[in-house]
mmCIF entry with sequence, helices, sheets and N, C-alpha, C, O atoms, coordinates in Angstrom:
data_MODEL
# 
_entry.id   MODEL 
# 
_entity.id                         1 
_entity.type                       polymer 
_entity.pdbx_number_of_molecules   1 
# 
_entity_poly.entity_id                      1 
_entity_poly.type                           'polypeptide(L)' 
_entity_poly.nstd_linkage                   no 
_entity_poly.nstd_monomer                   no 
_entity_poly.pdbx_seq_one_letter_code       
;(UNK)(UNK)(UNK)(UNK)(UNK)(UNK)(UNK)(UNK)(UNK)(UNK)(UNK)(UNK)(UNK)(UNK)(UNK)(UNK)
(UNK)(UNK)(UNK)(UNK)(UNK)(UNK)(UNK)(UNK)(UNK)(UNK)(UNK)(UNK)(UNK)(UNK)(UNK)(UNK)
(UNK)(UNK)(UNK)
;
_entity_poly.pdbx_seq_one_letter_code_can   XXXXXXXXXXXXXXXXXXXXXXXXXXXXXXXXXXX 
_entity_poly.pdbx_strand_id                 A 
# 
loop_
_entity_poly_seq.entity_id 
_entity_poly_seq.num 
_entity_poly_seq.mon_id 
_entity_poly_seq.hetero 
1 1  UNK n 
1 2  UNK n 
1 3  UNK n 
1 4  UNK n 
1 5  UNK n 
1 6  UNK n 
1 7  UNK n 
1 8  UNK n 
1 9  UNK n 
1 10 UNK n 
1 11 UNK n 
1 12 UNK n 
1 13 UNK n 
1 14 UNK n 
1 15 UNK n 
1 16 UNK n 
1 17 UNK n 
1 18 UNK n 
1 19 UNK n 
1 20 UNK n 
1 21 UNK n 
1 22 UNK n 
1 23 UNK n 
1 24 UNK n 
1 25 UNK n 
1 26 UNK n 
1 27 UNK n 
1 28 UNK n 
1 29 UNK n 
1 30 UNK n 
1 31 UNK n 
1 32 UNK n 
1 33 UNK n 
1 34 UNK n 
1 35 UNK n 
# 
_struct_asym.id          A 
_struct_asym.entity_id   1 
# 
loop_
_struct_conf.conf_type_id 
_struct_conf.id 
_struct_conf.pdbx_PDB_helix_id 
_struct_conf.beg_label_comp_id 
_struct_conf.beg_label_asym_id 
_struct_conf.beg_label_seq_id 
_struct_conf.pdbx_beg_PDB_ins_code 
_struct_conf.end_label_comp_id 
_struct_conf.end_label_asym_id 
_struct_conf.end_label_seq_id 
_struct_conf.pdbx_end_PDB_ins_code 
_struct_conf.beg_auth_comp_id 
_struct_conf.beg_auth_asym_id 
_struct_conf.beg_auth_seq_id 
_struct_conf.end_auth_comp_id 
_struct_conf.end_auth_asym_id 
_struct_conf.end_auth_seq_id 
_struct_conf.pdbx_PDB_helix_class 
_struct_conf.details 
_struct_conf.pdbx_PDB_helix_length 
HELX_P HELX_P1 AA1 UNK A 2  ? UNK A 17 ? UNK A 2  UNK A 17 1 ? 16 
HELX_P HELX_P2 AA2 UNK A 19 ? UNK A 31 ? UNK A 19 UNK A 31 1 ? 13 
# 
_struct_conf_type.id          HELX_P 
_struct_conf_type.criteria    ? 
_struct_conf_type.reference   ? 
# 
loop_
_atom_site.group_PDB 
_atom_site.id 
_atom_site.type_symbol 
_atom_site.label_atom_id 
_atom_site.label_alt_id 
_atom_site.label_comp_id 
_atom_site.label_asym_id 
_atom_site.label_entity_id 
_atom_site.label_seq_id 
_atom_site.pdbx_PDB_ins_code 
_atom_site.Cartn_x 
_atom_site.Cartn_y 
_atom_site.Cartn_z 
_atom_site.occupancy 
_atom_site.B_iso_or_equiv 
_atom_site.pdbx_formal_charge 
_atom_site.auth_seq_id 
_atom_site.auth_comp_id 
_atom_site.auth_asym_id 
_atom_site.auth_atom_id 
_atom_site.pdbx_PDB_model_num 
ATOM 1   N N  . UNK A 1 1  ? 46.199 25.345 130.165 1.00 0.00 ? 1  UNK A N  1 
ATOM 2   C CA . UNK A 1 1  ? 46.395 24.040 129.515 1.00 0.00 ? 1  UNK A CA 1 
ATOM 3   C C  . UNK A 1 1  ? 45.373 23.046 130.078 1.00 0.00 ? 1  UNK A C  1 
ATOM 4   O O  . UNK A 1 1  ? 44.761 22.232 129.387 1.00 0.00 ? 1  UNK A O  1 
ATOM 5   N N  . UNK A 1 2  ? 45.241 23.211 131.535 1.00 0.00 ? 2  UNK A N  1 
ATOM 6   C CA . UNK A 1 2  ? 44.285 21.850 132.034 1.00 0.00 ? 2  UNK A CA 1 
ATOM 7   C C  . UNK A 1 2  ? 43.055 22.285 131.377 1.00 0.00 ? 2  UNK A C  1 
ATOM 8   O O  . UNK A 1 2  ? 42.399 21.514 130.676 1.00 0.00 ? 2  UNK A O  1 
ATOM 9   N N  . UNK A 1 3  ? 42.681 23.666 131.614 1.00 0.00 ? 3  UNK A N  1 
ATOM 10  C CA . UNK A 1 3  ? 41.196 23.822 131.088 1.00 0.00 ? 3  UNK A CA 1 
ATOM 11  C C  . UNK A 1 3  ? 41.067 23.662 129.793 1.00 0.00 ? 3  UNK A C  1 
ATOM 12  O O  . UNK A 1 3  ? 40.084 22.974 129.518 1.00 0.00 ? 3  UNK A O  1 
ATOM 13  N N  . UNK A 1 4  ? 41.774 24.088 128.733 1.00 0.00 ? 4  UNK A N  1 
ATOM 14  C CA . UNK A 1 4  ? 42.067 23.158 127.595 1.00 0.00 ? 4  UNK A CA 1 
ATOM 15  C C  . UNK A 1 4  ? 41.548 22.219 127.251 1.00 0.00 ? 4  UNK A C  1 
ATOM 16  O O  . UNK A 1 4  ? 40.499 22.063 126.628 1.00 0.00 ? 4  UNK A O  1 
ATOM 17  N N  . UNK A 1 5  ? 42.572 21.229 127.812 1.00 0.00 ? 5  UNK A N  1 
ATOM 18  C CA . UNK A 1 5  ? 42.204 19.959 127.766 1.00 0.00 ? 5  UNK A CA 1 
ATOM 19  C C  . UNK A 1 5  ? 40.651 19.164 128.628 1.00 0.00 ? 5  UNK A C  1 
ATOM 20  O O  . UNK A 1 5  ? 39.984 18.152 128.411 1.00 0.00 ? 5  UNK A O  1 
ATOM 21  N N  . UNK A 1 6  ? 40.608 20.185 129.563 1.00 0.00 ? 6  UNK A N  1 
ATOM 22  C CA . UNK A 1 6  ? 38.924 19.483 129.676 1.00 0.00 ? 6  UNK A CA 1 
ATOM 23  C C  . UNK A 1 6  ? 37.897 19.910 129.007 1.00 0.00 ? 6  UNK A C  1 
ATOM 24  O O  . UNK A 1 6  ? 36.814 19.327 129.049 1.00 0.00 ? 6  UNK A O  1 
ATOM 25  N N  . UNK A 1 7  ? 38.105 20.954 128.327 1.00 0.00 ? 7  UNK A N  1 
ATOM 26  C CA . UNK A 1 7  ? 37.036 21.475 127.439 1.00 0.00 ? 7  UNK A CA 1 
ATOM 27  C C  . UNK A 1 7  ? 36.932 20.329 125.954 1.00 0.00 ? 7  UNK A C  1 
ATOM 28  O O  . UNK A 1 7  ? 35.939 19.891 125.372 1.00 0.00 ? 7  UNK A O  1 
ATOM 29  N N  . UNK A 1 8  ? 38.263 20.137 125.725 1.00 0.00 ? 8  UNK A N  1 
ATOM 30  C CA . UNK A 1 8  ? 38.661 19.570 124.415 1.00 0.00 ? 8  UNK A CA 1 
ATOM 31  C C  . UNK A 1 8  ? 38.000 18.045 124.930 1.00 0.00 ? 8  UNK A C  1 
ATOM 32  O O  . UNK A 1 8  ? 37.320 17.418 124.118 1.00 0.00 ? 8  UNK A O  1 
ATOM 33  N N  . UNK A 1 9  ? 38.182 17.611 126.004 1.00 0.00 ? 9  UNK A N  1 
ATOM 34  C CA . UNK A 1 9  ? 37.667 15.596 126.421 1.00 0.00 ? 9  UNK A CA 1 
ATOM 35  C C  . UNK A 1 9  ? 36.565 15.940 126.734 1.00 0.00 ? 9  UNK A C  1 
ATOM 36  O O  . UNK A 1 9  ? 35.972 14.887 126.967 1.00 0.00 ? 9  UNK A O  1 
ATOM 37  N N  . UNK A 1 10 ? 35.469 17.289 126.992 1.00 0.00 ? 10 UNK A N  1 
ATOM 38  C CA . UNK A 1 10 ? 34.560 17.388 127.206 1.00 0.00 ? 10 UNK A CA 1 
ATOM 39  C C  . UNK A 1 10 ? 33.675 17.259 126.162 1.00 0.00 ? 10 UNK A C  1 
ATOM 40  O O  . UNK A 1 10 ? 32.528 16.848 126.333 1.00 0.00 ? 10 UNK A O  1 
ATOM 41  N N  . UNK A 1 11 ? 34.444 17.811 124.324 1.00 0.00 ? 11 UNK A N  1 
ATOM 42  C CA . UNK A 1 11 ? 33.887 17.933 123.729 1.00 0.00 ? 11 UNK A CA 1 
ATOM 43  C C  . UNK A 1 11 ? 33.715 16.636 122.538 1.00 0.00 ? 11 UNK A C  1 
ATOM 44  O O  . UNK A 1 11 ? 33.009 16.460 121.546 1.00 0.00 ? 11 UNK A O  1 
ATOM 45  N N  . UNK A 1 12 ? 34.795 15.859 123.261 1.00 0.00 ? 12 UNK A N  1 
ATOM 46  C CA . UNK A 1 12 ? 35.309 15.007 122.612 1.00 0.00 ? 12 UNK A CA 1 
ATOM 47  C C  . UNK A 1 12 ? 33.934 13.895 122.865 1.00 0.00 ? 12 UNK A C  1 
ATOM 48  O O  . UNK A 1 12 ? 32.960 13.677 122.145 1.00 0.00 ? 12 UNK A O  1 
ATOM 49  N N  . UNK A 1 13 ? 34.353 13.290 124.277 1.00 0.00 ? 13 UNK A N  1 
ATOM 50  C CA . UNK A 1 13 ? 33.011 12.659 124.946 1.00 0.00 ? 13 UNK A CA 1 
ATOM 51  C C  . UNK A 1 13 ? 31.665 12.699 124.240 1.00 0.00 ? 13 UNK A C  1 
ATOM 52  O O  . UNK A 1 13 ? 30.974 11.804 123.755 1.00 0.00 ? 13 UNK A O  1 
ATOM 53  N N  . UNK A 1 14 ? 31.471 14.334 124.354 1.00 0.00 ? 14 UNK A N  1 
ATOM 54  C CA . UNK A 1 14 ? 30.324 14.189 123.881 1.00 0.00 ? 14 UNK A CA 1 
ATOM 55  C C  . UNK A 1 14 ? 29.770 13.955 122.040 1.00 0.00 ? 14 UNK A C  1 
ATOM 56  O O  . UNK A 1 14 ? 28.748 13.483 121.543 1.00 0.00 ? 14 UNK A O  1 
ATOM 57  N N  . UNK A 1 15 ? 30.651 14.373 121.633 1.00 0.00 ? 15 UNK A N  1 
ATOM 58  C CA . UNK A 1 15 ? 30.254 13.598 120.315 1.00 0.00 ? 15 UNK A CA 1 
ATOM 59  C C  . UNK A 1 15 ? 30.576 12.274 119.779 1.00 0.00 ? 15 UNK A C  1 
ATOM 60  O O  . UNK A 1 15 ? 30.312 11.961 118.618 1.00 0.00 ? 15 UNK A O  1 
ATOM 61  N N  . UNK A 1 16 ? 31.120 11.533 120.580 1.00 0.00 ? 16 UNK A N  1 
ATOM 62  C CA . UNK A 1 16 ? 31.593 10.111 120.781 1.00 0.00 ? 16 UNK A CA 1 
ATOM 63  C C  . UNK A 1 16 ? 30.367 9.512  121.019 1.00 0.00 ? 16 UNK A C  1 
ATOM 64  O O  . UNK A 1 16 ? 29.967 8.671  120.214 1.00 0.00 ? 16 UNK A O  1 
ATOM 65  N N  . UNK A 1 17 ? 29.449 9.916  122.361 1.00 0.00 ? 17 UNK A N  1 
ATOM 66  C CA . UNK A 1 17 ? 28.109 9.528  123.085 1.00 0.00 ? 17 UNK A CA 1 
ATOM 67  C C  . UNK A 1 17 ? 26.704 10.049 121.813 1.00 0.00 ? 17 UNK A C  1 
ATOM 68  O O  . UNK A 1 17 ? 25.565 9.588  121.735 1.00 0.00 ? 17 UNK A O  1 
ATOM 69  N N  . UNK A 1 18 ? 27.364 11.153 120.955 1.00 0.00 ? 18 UNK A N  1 
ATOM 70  C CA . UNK A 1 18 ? 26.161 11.951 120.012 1.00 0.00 ? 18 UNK A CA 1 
ATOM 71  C C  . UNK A 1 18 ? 26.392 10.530 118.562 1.00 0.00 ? 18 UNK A C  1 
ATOM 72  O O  . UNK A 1 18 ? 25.576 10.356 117.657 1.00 0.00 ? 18 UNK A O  1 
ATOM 73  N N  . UNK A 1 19 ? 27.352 9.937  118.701 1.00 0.00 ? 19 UNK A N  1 
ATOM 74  C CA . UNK A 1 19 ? 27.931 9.327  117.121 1.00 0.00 ? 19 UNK A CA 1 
ATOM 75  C C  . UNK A 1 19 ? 26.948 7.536  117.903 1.00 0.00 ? 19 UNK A C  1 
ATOM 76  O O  . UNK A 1 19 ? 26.114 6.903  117.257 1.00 0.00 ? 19 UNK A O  1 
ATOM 77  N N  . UNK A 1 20 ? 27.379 7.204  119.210 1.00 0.00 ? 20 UNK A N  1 
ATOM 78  C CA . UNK A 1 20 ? 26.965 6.422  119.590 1.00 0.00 ? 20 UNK A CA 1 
ATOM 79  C C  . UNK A 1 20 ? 25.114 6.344  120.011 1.00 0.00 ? 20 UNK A C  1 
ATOM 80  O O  . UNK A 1 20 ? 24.374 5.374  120.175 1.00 0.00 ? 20 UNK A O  1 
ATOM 81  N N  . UNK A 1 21 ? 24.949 7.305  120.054 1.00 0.00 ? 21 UNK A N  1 
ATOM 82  C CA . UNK A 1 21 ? 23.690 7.453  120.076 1.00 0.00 ? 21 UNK A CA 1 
ATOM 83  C C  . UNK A 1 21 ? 23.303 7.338  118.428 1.00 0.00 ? 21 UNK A C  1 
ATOM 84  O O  . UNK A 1 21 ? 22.659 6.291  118.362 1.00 0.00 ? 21 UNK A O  1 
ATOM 85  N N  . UNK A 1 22 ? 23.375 7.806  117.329 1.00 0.00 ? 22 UNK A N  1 
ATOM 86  C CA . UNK A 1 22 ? 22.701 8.220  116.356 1.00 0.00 ? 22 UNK A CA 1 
ATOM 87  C C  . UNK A 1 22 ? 23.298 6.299  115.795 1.00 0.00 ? 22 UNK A C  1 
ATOM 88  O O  . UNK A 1 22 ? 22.327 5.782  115.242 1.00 0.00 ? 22 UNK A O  1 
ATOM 89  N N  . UNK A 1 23 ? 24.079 5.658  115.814 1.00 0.00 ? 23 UNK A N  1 
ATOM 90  C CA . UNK A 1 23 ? 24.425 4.664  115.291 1.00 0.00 ? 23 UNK A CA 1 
ATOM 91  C C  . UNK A 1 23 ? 23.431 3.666  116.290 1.00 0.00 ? 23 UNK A C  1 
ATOM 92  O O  . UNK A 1 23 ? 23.406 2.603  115.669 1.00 0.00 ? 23 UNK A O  1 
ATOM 93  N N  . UNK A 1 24 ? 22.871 3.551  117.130 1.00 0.00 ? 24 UNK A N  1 
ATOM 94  C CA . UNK A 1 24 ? 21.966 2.905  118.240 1.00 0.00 ? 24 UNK A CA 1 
ATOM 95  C C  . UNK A 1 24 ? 20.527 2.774  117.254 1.00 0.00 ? 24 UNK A C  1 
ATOM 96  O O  . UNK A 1 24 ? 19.850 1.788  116.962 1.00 0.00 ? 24 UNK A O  1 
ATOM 97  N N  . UNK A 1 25 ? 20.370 4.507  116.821 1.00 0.00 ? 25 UNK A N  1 
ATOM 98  C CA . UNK A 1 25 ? 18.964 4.299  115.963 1.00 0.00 ? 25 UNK A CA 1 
ATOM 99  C C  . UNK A 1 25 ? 18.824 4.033  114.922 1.00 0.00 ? 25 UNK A C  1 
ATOM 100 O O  . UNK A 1 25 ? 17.766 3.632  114.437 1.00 0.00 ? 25 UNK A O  1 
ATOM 101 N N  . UNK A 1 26 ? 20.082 4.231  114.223 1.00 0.00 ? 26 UNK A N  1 
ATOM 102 C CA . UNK A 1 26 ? 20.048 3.723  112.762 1.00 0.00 ? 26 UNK A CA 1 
ATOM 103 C C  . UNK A 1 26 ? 20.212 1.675  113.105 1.00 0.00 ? 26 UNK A C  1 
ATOM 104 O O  . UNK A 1 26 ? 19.562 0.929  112.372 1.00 0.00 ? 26 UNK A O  1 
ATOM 105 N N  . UNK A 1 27 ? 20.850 1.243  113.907 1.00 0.00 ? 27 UNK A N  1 
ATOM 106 C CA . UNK A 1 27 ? 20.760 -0.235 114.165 1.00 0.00 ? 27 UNK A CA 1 
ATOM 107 C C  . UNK A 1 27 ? 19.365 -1.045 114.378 1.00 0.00 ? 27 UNK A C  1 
ATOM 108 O O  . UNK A 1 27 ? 19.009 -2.126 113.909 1.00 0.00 ? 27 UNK A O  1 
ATOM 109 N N  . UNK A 1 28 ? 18.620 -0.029 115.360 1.00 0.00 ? 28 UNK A N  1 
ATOM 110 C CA . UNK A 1 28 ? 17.014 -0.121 115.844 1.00 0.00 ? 28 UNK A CA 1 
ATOM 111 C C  . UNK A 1 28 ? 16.309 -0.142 114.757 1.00 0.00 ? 28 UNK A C  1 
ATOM 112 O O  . UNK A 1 28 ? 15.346 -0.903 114.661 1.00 0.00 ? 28 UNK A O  1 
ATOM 113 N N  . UNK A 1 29 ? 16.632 0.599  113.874 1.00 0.00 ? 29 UNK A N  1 
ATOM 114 C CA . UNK A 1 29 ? 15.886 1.396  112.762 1.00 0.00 ? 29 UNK A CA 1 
ATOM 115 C C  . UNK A 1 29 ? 15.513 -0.380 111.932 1.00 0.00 ? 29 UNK A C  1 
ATOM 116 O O  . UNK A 1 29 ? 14.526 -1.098 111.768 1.00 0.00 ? 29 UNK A O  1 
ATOM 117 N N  . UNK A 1 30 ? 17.091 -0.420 111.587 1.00 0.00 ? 30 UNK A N  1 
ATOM 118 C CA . UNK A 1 30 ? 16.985 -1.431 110.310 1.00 0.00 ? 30 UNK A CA 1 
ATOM 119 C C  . UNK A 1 30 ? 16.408 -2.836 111.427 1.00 0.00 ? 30 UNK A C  1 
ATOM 120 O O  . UNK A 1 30 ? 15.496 -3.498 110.932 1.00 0.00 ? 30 UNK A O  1 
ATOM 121 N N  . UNK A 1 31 ? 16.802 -3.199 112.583 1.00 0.00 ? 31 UNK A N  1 
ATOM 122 C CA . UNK A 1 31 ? 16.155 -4.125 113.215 1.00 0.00 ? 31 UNK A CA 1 
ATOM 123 C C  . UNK A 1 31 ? 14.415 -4.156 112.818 1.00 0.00 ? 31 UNK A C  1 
ATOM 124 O O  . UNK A 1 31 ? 13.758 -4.848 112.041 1.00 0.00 ? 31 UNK A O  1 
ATOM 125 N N  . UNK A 1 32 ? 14.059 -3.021 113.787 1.00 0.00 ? 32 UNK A N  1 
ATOM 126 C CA . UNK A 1 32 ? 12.630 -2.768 113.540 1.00 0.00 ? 32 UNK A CA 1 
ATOM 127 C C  . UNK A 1 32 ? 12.138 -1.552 112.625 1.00 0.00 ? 32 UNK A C  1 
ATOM 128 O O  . UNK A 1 32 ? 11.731 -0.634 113.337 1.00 0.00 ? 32 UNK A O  1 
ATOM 129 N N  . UNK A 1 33 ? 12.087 -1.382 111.792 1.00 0.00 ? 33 UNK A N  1 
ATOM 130 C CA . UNK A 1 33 ? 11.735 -0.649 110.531 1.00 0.00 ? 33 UNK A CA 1 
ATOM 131 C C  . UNK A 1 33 ? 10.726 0.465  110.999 1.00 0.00 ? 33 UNK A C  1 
ATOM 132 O O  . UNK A 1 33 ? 9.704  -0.026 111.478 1.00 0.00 ? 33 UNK A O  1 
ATOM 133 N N  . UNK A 1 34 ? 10.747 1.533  110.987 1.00 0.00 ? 34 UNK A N  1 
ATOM 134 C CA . UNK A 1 34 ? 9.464  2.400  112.095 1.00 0.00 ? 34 UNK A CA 1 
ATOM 135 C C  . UNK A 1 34 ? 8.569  2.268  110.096 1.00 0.00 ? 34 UNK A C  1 
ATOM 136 O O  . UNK A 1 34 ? 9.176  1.933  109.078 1.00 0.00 ? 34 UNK A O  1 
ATOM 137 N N  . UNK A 1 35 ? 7.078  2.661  110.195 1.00 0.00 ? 35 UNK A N  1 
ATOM 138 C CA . UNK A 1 35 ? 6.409  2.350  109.432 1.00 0.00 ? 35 UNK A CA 1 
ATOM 139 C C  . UNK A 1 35 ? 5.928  3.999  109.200 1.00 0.00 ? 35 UNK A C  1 
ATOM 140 O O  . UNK A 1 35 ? 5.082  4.282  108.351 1.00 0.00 ? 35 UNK A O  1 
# 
């Protein structure tokens, strides 16, 4: 069960940090427009 659950907040985390990352460049993006 514990390993479970750290695999599951491990995987969780990281696509939380993958959703927060990709929403960072799409914000950058429309700020500064790449050419």
């Amino acid at each position: 069960m514990n390993h479970f659950m750290h695999i599951f907040f491990s995987n969780f985390v990281t696509d939380l940090l993958n959703q927060t990352i990709s929403l960072n460049k799409i914000i950058t993006t429309q700020r500064h427009p790449v050419v």
